[in-house]
mmCIF file of the N, C-alpha and C atoms, coordinates in Angstrom:
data_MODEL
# 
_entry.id   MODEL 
# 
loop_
_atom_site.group_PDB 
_atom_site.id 
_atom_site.type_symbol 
_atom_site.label_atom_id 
_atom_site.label_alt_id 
_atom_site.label_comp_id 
_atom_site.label_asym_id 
_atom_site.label_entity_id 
_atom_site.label_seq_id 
_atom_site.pdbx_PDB_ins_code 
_atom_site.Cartn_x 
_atom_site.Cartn_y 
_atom_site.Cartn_z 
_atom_site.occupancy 
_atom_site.B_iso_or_equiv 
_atom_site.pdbx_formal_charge 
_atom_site.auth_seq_id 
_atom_site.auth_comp_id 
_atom_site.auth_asym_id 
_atom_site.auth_atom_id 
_atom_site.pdbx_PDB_model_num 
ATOM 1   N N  . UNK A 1 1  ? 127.881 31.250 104.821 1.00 0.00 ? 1  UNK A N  1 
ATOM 2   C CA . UNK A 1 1  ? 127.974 32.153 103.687 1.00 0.00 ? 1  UNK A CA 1 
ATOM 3   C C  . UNK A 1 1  ? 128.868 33.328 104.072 1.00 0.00 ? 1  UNK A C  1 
ATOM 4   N N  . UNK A 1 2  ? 130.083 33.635 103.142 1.00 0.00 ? 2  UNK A N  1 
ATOM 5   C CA . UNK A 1 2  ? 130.407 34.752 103.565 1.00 0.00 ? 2  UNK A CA 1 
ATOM 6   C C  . UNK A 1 2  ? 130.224 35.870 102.827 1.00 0.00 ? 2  UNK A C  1 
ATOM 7   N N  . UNK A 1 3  ? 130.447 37.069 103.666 1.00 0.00 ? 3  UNK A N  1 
ATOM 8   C CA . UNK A 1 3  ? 129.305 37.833 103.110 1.00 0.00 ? 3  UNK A CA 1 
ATOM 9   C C  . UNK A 1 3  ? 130.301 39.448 102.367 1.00 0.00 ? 3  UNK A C  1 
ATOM 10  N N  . UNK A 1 4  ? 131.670 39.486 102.680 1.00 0.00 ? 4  UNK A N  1 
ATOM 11  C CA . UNK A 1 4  ? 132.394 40.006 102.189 1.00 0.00 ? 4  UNK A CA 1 
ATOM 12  C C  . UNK A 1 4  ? 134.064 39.750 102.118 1.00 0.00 ? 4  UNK A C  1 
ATOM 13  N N  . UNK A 1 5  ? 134.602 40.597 101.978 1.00 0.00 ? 5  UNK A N  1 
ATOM 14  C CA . UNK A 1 5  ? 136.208 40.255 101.938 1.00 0.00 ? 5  UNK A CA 1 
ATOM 15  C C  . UNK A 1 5  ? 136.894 41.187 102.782 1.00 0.00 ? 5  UNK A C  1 
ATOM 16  N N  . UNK A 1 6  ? 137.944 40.777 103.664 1.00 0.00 ? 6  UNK A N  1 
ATOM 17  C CA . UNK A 1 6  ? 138.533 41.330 104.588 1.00 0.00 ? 6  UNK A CA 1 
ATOM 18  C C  . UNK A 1 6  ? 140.017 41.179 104.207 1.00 0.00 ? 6  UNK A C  1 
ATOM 19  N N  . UNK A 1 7  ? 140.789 42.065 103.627 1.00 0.00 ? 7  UNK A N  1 
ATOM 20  C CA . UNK A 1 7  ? 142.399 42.199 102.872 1.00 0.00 ? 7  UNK A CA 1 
ATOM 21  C C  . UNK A 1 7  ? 142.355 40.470 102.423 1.00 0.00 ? 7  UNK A C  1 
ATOM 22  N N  . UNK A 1 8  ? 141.667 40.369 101.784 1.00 0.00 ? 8  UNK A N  1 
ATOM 23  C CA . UNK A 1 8  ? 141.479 39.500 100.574 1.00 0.00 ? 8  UNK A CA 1 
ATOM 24  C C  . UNK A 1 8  ? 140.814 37.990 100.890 1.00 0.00 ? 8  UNK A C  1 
ATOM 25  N N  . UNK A 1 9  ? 140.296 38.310 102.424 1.00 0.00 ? 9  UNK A N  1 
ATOM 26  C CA . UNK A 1 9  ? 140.128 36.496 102.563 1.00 0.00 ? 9  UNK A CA 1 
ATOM 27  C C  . UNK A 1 9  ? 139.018 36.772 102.806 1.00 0.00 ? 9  UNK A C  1 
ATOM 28  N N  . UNK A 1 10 ? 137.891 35.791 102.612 1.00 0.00 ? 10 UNK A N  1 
ATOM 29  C CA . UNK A 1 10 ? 136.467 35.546 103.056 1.00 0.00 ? 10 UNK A CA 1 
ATOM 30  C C  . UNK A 1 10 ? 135.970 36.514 104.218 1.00 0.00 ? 10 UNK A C  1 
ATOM 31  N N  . UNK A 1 11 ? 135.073 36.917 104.636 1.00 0.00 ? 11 UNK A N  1 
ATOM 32  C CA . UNK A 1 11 ? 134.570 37.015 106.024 1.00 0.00 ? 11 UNK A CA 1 
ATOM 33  C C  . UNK A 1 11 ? 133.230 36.995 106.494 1.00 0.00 ? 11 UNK A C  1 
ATOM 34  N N  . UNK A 1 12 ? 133.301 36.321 107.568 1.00 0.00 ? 12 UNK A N  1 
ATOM 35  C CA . UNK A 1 12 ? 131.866 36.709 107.565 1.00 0.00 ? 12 UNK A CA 1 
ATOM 36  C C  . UNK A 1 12 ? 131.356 37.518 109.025 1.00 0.00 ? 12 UNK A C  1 
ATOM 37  N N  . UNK A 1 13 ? 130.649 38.347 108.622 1.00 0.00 ? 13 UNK A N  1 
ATOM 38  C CA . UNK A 1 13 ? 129.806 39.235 109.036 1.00 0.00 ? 13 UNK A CA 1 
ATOM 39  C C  . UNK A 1 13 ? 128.562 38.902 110.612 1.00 0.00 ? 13 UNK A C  1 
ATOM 40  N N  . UNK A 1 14 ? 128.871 39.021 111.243 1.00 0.00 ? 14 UNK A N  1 
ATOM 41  C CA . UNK A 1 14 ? 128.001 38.668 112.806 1.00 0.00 ? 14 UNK A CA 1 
ATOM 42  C C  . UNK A 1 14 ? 126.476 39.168 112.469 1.00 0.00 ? 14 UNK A C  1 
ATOM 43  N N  . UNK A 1 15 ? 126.949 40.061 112.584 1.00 0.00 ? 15 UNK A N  1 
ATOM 44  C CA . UNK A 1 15 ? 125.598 41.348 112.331 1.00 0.00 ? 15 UNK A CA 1 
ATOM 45  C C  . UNK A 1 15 ? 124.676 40.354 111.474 1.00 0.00 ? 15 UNK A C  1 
ATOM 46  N N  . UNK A 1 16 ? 124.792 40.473 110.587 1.00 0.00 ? 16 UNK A N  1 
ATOM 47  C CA . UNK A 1 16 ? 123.808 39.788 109.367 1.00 0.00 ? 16 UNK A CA 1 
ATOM 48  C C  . UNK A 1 16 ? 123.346 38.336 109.763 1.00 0.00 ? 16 UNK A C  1 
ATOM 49  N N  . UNK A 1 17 ? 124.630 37.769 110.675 1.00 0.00 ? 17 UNK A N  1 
ATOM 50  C CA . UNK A 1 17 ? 124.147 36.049 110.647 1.00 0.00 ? 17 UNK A CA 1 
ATOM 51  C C  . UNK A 1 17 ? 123.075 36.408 112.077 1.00 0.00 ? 17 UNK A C  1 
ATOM 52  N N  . UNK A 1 18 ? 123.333 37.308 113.122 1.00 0.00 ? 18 UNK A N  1 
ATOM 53  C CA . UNK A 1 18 ? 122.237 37.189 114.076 1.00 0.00 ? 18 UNK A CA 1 
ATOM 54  C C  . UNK A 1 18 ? 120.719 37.949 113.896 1.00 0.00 ? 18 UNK A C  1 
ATOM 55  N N  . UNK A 1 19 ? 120.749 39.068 112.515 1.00 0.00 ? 19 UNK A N  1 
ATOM 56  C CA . UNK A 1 19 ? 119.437 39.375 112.116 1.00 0.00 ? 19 UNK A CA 1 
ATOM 57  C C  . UNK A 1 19 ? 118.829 38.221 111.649 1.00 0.00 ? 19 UNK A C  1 
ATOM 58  N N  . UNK A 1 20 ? 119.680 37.527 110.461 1.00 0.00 ? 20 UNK A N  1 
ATOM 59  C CA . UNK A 1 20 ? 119.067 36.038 110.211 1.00 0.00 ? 20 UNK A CA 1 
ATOM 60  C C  . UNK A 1 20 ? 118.353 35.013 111.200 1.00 0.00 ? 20 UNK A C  1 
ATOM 61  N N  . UNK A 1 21 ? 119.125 34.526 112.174 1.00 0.00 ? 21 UNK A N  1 
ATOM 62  C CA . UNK A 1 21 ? 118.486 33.662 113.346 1.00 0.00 ? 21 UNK A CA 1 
ATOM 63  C C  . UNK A 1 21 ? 117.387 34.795 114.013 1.00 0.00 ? 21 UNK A C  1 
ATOM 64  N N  . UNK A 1 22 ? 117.210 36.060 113.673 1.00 0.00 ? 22 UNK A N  1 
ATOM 65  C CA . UNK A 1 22 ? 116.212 37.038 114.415 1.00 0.00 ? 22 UNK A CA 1 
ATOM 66  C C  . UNK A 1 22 ? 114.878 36.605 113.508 1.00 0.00 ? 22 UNK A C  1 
ATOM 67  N N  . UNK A 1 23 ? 114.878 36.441 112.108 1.00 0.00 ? 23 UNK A N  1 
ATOM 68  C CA . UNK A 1 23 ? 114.122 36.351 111.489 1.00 0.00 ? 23 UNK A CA 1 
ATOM 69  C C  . UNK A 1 23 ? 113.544 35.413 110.906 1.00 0.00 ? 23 UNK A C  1 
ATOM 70  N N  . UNK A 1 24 ? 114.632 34.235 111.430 1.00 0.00 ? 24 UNK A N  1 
ATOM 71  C CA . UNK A 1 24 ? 113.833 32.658 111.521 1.00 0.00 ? 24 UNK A CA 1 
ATOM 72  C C  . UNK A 1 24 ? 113.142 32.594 112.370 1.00 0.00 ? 24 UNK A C  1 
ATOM 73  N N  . UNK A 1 25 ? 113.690 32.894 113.367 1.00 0.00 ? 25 UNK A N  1 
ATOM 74  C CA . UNK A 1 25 ? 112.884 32.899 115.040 1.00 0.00 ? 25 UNK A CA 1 
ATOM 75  C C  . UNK A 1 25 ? 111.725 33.832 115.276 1.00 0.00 ? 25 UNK A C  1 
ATOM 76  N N  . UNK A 1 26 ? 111.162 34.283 114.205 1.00 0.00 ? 26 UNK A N  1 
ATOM 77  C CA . UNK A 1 26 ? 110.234 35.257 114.203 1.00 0.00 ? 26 UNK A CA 1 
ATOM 78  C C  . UNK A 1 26 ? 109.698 35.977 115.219 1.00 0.00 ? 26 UNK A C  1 
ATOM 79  N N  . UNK A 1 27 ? 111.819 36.542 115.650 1.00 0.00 ? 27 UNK A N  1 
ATOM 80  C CA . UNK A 1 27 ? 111.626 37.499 117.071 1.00 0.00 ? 27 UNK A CA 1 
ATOM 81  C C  . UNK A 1 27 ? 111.268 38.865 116.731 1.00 0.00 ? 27 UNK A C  1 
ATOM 82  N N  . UNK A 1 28 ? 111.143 39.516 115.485 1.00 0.00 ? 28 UNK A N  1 
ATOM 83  C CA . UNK A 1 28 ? 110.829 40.761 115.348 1.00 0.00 ? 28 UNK A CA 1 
ATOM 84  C C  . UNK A 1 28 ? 109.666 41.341 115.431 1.00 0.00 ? 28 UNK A C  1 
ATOM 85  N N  . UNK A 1 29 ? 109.243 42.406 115.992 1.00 0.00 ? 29 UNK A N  1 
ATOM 86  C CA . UNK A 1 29 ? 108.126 42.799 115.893 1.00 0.00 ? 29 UNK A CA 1 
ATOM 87  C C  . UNK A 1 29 ? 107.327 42.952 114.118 1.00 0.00 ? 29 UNK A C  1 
ATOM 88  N N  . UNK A 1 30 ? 107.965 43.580 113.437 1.00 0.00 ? 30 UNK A N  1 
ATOM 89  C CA . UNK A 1 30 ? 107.854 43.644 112.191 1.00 0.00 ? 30 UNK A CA 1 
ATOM 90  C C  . UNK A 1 30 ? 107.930 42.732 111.024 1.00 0.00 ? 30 UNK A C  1 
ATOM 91  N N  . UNK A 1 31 ? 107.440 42.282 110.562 1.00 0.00 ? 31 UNK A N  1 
ATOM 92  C CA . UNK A 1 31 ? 107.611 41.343 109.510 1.00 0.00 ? 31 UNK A CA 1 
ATOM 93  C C  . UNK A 1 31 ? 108.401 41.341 108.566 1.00 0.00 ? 31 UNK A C  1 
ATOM 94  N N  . UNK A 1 32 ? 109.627 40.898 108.413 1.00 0.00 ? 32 UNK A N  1 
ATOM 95  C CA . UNK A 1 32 ? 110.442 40.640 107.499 1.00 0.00 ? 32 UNK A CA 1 
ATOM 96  C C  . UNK A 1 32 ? 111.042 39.710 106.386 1.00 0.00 ? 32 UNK A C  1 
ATOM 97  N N  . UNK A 1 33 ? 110.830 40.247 105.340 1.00 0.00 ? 33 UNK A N  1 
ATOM 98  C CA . UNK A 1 33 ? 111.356 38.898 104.668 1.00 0.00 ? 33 UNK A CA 1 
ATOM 99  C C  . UNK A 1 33 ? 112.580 38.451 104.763 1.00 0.00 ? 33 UNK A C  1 
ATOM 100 N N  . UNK A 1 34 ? 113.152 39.384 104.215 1.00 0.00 ? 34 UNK A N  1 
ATOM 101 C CA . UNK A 1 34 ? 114.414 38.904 104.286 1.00 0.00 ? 34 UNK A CA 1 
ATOM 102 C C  . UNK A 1 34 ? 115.754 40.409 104.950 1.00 0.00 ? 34 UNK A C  1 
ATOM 103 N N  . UNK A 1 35 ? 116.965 40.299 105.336 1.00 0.00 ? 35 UNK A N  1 
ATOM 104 C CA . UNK A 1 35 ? 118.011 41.118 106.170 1.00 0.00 ? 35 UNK A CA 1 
ATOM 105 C C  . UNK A 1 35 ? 117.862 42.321 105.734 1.00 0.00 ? 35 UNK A C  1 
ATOM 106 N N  . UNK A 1 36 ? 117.806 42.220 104.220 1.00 0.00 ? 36 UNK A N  1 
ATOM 107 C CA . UNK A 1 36 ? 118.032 43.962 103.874 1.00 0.00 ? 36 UNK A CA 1 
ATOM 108 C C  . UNK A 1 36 ? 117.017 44.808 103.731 1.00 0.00 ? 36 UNK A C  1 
ATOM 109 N N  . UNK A 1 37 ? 116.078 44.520 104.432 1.00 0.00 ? 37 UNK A N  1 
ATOM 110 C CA . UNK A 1 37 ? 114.414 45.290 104.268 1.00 0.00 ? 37 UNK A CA 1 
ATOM 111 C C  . UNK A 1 37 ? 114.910 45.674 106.068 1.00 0.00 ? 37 UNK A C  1 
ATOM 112 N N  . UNK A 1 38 ? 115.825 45.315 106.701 1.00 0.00 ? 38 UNK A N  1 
ATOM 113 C CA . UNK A 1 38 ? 116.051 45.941 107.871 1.00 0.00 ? 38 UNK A CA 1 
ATOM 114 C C  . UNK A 1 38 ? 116.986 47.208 107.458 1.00 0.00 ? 38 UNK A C  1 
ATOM 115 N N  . UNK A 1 39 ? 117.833 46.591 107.128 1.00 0.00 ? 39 UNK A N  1 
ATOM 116 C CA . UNK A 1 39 ? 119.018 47.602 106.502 1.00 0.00 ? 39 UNK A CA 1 
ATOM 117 C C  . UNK A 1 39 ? 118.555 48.977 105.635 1.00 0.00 ? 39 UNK A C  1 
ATOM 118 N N  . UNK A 1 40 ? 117.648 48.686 105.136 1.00 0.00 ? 40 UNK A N  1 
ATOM 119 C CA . UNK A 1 40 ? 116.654 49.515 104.133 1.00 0.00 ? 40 UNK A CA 1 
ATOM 120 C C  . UNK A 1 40 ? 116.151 50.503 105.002 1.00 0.00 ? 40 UNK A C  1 
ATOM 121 N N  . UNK A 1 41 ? 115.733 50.619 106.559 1.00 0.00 ? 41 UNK A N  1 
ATOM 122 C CA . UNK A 1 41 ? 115.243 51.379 107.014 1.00 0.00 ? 41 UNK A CA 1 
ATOM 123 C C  . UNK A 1 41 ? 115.354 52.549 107.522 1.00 0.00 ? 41 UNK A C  1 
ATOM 124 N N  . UNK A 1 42 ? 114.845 53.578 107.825 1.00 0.00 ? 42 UNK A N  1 
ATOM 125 C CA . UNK A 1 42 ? 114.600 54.993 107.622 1.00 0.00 ? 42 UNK A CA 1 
ATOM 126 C C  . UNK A 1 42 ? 114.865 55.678 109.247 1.00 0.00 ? 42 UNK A C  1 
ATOM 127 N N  . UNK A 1 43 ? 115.758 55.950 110.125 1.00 0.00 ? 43 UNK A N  1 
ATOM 128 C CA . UNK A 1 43 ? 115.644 56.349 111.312 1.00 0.00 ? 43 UNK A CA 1 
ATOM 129 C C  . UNK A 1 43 ? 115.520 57.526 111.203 1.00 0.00 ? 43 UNK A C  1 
ATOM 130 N N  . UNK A 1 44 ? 114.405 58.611 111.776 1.00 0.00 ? 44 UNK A N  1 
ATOM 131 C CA . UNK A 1 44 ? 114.044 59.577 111.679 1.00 0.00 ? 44 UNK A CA 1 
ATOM 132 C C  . UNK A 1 44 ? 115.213 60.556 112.455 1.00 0.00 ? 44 UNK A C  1 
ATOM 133 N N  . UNK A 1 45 ? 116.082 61.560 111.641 1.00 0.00 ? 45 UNK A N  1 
ATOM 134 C CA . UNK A 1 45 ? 116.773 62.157 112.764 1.00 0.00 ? 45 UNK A CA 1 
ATOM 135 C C  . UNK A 1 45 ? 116.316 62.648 114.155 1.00 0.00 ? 45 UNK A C  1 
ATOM 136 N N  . UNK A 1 46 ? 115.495 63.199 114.522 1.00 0.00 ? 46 UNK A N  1 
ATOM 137 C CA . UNK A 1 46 ? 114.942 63.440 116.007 1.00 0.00 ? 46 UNK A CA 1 
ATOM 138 C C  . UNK A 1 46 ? 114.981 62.160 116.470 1.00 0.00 ? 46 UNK A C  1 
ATOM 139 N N  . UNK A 1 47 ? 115.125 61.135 116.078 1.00 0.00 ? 47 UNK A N  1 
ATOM 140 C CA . UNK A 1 47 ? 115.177 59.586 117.545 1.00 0.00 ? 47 UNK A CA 1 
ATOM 141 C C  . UNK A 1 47 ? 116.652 59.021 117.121 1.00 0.00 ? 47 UNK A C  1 
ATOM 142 N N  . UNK A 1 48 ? 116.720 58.145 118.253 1.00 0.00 ? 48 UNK A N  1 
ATOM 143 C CA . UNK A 1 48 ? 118.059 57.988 118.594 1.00 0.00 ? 48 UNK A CA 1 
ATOM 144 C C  . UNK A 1 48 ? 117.509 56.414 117.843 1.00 0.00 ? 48 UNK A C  1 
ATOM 145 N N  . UNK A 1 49 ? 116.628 55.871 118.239 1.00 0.00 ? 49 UNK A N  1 
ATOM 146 C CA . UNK A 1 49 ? 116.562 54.423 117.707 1.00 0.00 ? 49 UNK A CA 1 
ATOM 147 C C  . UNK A 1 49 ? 115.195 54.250 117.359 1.00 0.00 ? 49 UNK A C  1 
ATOM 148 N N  . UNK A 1 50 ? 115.156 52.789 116.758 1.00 0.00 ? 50 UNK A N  1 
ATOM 149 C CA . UNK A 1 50 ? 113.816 52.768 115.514 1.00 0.00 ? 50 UNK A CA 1 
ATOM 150 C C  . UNK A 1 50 ? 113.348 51.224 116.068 1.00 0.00 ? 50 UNK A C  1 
ATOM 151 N N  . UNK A 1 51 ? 112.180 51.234 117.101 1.00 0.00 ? 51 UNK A N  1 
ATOM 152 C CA . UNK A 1 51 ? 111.492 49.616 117.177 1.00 0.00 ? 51 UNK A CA 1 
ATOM 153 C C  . UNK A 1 51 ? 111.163 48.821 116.449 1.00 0.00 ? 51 UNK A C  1 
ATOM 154 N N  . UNK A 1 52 ? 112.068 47.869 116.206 1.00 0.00 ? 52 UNK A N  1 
ATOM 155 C CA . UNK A 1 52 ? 111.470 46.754 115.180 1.00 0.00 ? 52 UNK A CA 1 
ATOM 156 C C  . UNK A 1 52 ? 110.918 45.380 115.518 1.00 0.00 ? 52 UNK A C  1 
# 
């Protein structure tokens, strides 16, 4: 699936295809349905990163 356009041709996106295999593989700590309930999330400015 590609997931946007890059000066006009298909592309696809890494990022998104390895959260996917993250979330088949039900490597996350957090339960996810689906990619953009990651993307959706809230990093509190005082932390540098957010455990999922």
């Amino acid at each position: 699936m590609f997931t946007f356009r890059l000066e006009g041709l298909p592309a696809f996106c890494i990022v998104l295809h390895m959260l996917g295999i993250g979330i088949r593989q039900d490597a996350f700590h957090d339960k996810f349905a689906n990619i953009w309930q990651i993307f959706d999330l809230n990093i509190p400015a005082d932390r540098d990163v957010l455990r999922i």
